[in-house]
C-alpha positions as CSV (number, residue, x, y, z in Angstrom):
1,X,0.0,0.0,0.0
2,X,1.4,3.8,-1.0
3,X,2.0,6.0,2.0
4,X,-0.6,8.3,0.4
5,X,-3.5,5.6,0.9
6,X,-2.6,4.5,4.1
7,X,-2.2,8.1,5.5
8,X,-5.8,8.7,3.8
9,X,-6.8,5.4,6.0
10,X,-5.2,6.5,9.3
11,X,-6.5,10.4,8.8
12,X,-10.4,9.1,8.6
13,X,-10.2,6.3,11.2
14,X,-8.8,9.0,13.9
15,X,-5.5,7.2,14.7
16,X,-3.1,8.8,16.9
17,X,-0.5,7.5,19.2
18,X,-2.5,5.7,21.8
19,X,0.5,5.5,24.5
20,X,1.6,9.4,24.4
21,X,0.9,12.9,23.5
22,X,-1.4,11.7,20.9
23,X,0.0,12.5,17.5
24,X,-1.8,11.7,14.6
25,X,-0.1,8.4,13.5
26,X,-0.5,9.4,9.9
27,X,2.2,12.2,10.0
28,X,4.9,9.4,11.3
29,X,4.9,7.9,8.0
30,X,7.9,8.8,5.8
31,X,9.7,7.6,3.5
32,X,12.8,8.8,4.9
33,X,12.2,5.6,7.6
34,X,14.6,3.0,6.8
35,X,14.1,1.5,10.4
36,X,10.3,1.0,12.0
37,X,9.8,0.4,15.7
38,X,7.4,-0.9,17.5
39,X,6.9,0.1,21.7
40,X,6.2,-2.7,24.1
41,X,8.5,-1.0,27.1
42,X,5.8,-0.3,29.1
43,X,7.2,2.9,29.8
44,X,5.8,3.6,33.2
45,X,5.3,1.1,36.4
46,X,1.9,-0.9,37.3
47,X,0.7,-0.3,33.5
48,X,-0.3,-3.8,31.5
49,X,-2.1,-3.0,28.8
50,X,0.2,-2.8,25.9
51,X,1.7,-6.0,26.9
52,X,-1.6,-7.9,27.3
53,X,-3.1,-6.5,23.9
54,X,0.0,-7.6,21.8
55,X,0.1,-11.1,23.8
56,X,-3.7,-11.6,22.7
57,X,-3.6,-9.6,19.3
58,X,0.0,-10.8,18.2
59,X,-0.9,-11.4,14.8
60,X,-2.8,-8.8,13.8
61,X,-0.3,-6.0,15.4
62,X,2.2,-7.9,13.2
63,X,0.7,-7.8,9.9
64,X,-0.2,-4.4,10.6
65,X,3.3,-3.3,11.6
66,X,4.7,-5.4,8.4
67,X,2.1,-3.2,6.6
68,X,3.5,0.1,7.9
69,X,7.1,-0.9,7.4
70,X,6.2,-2.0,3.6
71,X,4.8,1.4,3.1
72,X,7.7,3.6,4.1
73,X,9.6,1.4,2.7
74,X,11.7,0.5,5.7
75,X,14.9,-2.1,5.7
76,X,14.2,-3.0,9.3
77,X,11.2,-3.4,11.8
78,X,11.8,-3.7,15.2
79,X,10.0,-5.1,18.3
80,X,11.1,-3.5,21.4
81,X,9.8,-5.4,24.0
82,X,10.9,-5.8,27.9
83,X,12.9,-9.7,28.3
84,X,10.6,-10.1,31.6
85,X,7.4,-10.2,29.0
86,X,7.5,-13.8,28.3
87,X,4.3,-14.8,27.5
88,X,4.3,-12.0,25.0
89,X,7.6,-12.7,23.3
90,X,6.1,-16.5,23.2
91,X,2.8,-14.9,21.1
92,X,5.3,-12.7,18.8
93,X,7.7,-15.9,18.2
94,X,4.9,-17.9,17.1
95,X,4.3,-15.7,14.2
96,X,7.7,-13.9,13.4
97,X,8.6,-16.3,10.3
98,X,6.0,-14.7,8.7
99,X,7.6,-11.5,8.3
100,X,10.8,-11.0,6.9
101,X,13.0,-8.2,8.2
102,X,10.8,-7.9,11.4
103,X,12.8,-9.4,14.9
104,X,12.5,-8.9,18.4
105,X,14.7,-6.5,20.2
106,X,14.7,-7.5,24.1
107,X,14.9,-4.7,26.4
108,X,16.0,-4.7,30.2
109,X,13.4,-3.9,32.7
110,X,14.5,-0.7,33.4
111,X,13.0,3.0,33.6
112,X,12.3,5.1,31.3
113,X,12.6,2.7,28.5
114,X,9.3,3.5,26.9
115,X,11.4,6.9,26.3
116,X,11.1,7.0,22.8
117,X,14.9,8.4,22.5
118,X,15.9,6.2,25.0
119,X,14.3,2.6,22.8
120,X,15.8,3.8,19.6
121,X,19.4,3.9,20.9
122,X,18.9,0.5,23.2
123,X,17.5,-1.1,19.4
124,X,19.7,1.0,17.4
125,X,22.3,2.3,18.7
126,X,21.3,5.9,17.0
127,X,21.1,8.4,19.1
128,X,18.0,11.5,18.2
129,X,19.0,14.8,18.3
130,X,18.7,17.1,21.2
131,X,15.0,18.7,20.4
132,X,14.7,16.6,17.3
133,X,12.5,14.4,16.2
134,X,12.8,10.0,15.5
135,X,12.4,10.4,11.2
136,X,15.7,12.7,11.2
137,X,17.7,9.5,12.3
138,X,15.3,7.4,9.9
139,X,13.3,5.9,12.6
140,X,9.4,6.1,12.8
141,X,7.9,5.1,16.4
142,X,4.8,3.2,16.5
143,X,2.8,2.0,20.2
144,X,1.3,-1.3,20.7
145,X,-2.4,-0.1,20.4
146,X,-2.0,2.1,18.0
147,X,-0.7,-0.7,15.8
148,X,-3.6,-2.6,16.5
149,X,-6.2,0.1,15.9
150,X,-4.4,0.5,12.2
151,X,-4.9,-3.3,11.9
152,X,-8.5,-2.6,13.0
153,X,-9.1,0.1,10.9
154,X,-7.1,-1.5,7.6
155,X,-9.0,-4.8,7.4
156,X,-12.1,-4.0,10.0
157,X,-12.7,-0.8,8.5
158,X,-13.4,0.1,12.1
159,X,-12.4,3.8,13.0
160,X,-11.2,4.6,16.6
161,X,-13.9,4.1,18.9
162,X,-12.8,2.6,22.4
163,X,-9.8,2.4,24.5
164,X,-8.0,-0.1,26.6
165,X,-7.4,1.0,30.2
166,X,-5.2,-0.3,32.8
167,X,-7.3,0.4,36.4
168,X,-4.8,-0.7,39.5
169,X,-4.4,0.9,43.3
170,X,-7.1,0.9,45.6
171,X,-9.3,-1.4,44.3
172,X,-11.1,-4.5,44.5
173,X,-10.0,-5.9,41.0
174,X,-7.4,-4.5,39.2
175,X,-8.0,-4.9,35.2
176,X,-7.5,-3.9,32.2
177,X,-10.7,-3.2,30.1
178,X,-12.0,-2.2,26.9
179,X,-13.9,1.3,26.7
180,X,-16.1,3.4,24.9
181,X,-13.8,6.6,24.4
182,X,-15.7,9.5,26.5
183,X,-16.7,7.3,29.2
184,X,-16.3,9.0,32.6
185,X,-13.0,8.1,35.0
186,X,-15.9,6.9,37.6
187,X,-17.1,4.3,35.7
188,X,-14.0,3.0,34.0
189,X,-12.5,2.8,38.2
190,X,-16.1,0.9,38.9
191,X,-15.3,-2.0,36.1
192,X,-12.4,-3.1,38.8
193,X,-14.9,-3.4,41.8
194,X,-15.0,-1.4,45.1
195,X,-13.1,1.4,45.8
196,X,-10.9,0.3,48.9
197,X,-10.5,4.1,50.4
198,X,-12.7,6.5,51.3
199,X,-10.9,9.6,49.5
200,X,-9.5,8.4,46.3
201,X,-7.2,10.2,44.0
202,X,-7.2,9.4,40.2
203,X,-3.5,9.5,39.0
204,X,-4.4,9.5,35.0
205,X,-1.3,7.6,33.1
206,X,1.5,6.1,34.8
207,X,3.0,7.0,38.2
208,X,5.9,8.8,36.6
209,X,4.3,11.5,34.1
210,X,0.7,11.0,34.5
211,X,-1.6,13.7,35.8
212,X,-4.4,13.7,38.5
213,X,-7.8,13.5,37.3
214,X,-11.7,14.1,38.6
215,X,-13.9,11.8,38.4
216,X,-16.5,13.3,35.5
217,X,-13.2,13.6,33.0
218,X,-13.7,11.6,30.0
219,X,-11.6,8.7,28.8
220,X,-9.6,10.0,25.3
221,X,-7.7,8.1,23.0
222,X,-4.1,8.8,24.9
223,X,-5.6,7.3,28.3
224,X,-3.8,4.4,29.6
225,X,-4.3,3.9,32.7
226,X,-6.0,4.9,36.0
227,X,-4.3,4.5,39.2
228,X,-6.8,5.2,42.2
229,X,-4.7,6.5,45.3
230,X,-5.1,7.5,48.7
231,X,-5.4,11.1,49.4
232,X,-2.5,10.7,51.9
233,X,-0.4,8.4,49.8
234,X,3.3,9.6,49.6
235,X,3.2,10.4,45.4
236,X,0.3,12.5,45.5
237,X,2.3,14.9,48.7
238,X,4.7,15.0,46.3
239,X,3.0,15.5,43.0
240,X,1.3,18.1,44.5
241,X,3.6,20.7,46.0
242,X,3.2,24.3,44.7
243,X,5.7,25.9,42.7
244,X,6.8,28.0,45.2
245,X,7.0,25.2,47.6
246,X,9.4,23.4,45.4
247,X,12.0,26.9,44.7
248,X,12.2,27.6,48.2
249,X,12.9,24.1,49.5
250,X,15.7,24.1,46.6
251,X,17.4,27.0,47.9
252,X,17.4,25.9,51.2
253,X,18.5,21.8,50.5
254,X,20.0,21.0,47.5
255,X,23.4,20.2,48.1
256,X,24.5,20.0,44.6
257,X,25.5,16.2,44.6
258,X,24.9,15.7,41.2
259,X,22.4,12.7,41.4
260,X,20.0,13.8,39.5
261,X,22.2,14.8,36.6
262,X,23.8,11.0,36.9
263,X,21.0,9.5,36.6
264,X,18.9,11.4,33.9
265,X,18.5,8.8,31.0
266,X,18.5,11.8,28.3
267,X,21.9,13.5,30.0
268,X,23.5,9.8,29.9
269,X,22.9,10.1,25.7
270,X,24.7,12.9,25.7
271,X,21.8,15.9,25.7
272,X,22.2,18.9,27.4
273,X,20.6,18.5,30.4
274,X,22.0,19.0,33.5
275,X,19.2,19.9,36.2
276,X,21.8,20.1,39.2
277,X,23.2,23.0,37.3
278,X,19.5,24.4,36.8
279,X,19.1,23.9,40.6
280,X,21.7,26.3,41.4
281,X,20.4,28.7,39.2
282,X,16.8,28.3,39.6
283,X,17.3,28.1,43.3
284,X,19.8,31.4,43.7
285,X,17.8,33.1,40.9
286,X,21.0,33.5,39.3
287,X,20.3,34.5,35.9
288,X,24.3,35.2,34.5
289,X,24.2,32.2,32.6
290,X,20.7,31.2,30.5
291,X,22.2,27.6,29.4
292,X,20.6,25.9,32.7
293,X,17.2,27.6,31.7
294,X,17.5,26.8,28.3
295,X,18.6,23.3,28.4
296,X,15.1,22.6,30.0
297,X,13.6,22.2,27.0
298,X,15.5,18.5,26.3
299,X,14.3,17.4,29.7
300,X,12.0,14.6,28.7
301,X,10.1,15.2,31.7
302,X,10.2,11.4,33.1
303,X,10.5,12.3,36.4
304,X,13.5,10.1,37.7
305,X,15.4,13.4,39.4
306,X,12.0,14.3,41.4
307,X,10.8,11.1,42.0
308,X,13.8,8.7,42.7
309,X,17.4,10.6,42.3
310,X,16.8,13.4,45.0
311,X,18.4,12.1,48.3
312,X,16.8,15.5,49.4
313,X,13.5,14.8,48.0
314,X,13.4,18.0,45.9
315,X,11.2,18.5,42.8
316,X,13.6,19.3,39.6
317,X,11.0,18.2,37.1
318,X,8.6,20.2,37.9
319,X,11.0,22.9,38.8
320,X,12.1,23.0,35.1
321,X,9.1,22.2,33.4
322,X,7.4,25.4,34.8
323,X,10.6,27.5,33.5
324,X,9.8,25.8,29.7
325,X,6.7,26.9,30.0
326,X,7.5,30.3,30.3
327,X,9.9,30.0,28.1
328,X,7.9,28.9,25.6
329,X,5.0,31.3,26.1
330,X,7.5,34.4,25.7
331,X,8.2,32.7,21.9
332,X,12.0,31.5,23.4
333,X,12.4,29.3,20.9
334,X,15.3,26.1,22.0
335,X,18.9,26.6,21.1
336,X,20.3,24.1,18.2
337,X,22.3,22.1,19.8
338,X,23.9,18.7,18.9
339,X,24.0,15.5,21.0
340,X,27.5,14.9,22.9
341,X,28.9,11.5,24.0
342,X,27.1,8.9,25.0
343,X,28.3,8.2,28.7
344,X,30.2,5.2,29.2
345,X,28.6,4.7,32.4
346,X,24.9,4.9,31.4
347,X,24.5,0.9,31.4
348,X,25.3,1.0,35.0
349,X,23.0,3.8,35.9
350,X,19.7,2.1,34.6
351,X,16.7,2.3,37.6
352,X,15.5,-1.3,38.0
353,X,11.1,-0.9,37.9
354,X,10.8,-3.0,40.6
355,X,13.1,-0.6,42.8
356,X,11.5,2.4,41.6
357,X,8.3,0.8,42.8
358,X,9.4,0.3,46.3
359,X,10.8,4.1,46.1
360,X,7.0,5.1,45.4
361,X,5.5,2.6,47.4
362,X,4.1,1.0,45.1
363,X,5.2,-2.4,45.2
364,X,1.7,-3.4,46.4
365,X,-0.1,-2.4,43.7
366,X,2.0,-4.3,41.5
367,X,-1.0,-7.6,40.7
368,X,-2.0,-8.9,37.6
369,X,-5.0,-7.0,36.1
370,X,-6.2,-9.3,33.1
371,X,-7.1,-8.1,30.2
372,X,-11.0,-7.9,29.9
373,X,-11.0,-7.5,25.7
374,X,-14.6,-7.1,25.1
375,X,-15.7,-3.7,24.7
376,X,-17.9,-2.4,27.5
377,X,-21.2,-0.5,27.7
378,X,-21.7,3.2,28.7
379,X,-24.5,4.5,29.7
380,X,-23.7,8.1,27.9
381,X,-20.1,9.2,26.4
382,X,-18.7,12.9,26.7
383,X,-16.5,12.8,23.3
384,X,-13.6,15.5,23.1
385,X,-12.6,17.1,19.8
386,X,-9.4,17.6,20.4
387,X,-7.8,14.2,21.8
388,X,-4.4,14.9,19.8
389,X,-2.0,17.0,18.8
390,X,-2.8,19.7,16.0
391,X,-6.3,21.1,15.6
392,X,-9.2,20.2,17.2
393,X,-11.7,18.5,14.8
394,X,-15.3,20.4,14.1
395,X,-18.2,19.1,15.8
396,X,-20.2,17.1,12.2
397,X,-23.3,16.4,14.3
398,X,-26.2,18.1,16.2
399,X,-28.0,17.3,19.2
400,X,-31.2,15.5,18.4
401,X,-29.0,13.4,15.7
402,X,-28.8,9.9,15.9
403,X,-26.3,8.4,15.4
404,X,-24.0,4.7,15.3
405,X,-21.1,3.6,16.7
406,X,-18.2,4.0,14.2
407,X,-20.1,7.4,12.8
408,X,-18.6,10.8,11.9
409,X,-19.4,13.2,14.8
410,X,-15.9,14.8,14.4
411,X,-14.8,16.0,10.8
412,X,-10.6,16.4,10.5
413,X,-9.7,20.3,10.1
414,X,-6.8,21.5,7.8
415,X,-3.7,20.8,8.7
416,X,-2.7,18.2,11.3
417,X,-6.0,16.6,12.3
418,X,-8.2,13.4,12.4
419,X,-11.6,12.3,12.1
420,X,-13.3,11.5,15.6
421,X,-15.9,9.0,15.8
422,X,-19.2,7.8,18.1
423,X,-18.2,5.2,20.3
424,X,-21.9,4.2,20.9
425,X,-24.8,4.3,19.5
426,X,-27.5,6.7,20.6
427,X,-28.4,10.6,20.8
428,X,-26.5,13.5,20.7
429,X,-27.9,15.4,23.5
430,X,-25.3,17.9,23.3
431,X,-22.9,18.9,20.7
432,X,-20.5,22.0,22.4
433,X,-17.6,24.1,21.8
434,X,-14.8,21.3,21.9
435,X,-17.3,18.3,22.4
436,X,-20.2,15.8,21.9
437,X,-22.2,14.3,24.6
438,X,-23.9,11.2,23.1
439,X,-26.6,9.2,24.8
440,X,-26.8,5.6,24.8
441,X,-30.0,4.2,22.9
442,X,-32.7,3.5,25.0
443,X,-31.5,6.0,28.1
């Protein structure tokens, strides 16, 4: 299949990256790929899902990936899976004969290895450049799900209309279901039984980058996971200390050991990132030198420094993730800079999950949540317009319509956009500035 056909495909199903930022998967194809690789790190503790969907799907993610590698015309295709996956590497060895020039890279069980810089030089060996993006180095980046959702969409003809989601932490049943996108956080957490605290906090994604959430928010098409917390629980103190919280405690502890530069997995590839140094600068307000304020826009954001480096407990993440915002709303625009060494001690610097997990306290939460693969009922379905990167798509329905699941409610603007899609059929009760509220037939 041309690229041109199977970006047309991708565009009107409403594919995007289902395990990040939710680009639209149709921009990633280029023919200056000579290398394809598919994401099965798990990037972030207690998450299953992408595991468990290419265990049970192995096939079909495969013919799709062998599909996307044809059309760019890549030399290579690459699994990057986690060695501790077995049952999943047994699914993708059944099949691998198949497909010629596709092999299974196995990855250490490490953090962040879902890092899309960090996979391409463990399968690689290339290193991105500092800001860059993957295609520069001739590498496109494809996620488990979103794998199988072109699969779905290439041979099903079925557009984007539900989402797996990992729900572990306080609850009765930890699992991984199958959603109607727009489904609310409440009901997604009540598919895994009771609620085993009386104030729970949603942490929405992975412990690591993810972001609290209420309980009315809709499921998108970039949610992985739910993690329900307590109020009390040591991650959510520390995810949620004010700004100025976080400065003043830096001026007054950090000791400049350098930890949190040793073990940042982007400095270690030889970016320039150094958050001691932006500490010190941050902390004194010491404003002679911009490079420290700067170089926060090749911080990856994975939270290692904050979460697990600081003997001192201090919050450098954040710290510089609030500076690149500014930066970036004052139009700073990031310095062109190339990639330096890669540091000869970065294979003995790798954070093992399972000790991260303890760090975080954690470990507990770590069961199995089975993958429940059949697509669950909602009762009604608050459908965004803008679940990815680029502009929002314009709202092609009106309430009273009816409509089916699979139906245009969304229609792709110019520019970087897709087509979104009724997850269920029923009513639109309500069709908003940025949204479309659909009732389930027979509510």
């Amino acid at each position: 299949m041309e690229i041109a056909e199977l970006s047309g495909i991708l565009r009107d199903n409403g594919i995007v990256g289902a395990g990040g930022a939710g680009f639209p998967t149709y921009g990633k194809l280029s023919e200056k790929a000579d290398t394809v690789l598919m994401n099965c790190a798990e990037c972030e503790p207690l998450l299953k899902l992408h595991r468990q969907l290419l265990a049970e799907h192995a096939h079909e993610i495969m013919k799709a990936f062998a599909l996307v590698a044809d059309s760019v015309g890549a030399k290579e295709a690459i699994i990057g899976i986690k060695e501790e996956y077995g049952s999943t590497i047994e699914a993708l060895e059944e099949y691998i004969g198949e497909f010629p020039g596709m092999k299974i890279h196995r990855l250490p069980g490490a953090y962040p290895m879902g890092d899309e810089v960090v996979l391409i030089y463990e399968a690689t060996g290339r290193v991105v450049r500092p800001g860059g993006l993957p295609i520069e180095c001739g590498i496109a980046v494809f996620n488990v799900e979103t794998l199988y959702n072109v699969y779905r969409a290439v041979w099903e003809k079925h557009p984007v209309t539900d989402k797996c989601v990992t729900v572990v932490g306080e609850v009765e049943r930890p699992v991984t279901v199958r959603v109607p996108i727009g489904t609310r956080i409440r009901d997604v957490v009540a598919m895994a039984g009771a609620v085993t605290v009386k104030e729970p906090v949603y942490l929405l994604g992975g412990p690591m980058m993810g972001r609290f959430g209420a309980a009315h928010e809709p499921v998108t098409k970039t949610t992985n996971a739910v993690i329900v917390l307590p109020r009390d629980h040591i991650l959510v103190q520390k995810k949620s200390t004010r700004f100025s919280t976080s400065v003043a405690r830096a001026a007054s502890s950090c000791c400049q050991c350098q930890t949190c530069t040793d073990l940042c997995p982007r400095h270690a590839l030889g970016h320039p990132i150094e958050p001691h140094l932006f500490m010190r600068s941050a902390a004194n307000r010491d404003f002679s030198n911009l490079e420290p304020f700067l170089d926060t826009y090749f911080c990856s954001s994975c939270g290692l420094c904050e979460l697990y480096s600081c003997p001192q407990g201090l919050a450098p993440r954040s710290m510089m993730a609030e500076y690149k915002a500014g930066l970036r709303k004052e139009g700073v625009k990031p310095p062109a800079v190339e990639a330096g060494a890669v540091k000869e001690s970065r294979q003995y610097r790798r954070v093992p999950e399972e000790r991260l997990m303890a760090r975080l306290g954690l470990s507990r939460y770590d069961k199995a949540a089975p993958l429940d693969d059949y697509v669950r009922g909602a009762e009604s379905v608050k459908v965004l317009l803008s679940q990815h990167i680029g502009a929002p798509a314009g709202a092609a329905v009106k309430a009273g319509d009816q409509v089916k699941c699979g139906d245009l409610v969304g229609r792709a603007a110019e520019g970087l956009s897709v087509n979104i899609h009724a997850p269920i059929d029923g009513t639109v009760s309500e069709a908003g500035e940025g949204y479309v509220i659909i009732t389930a037939s027979g509510r």
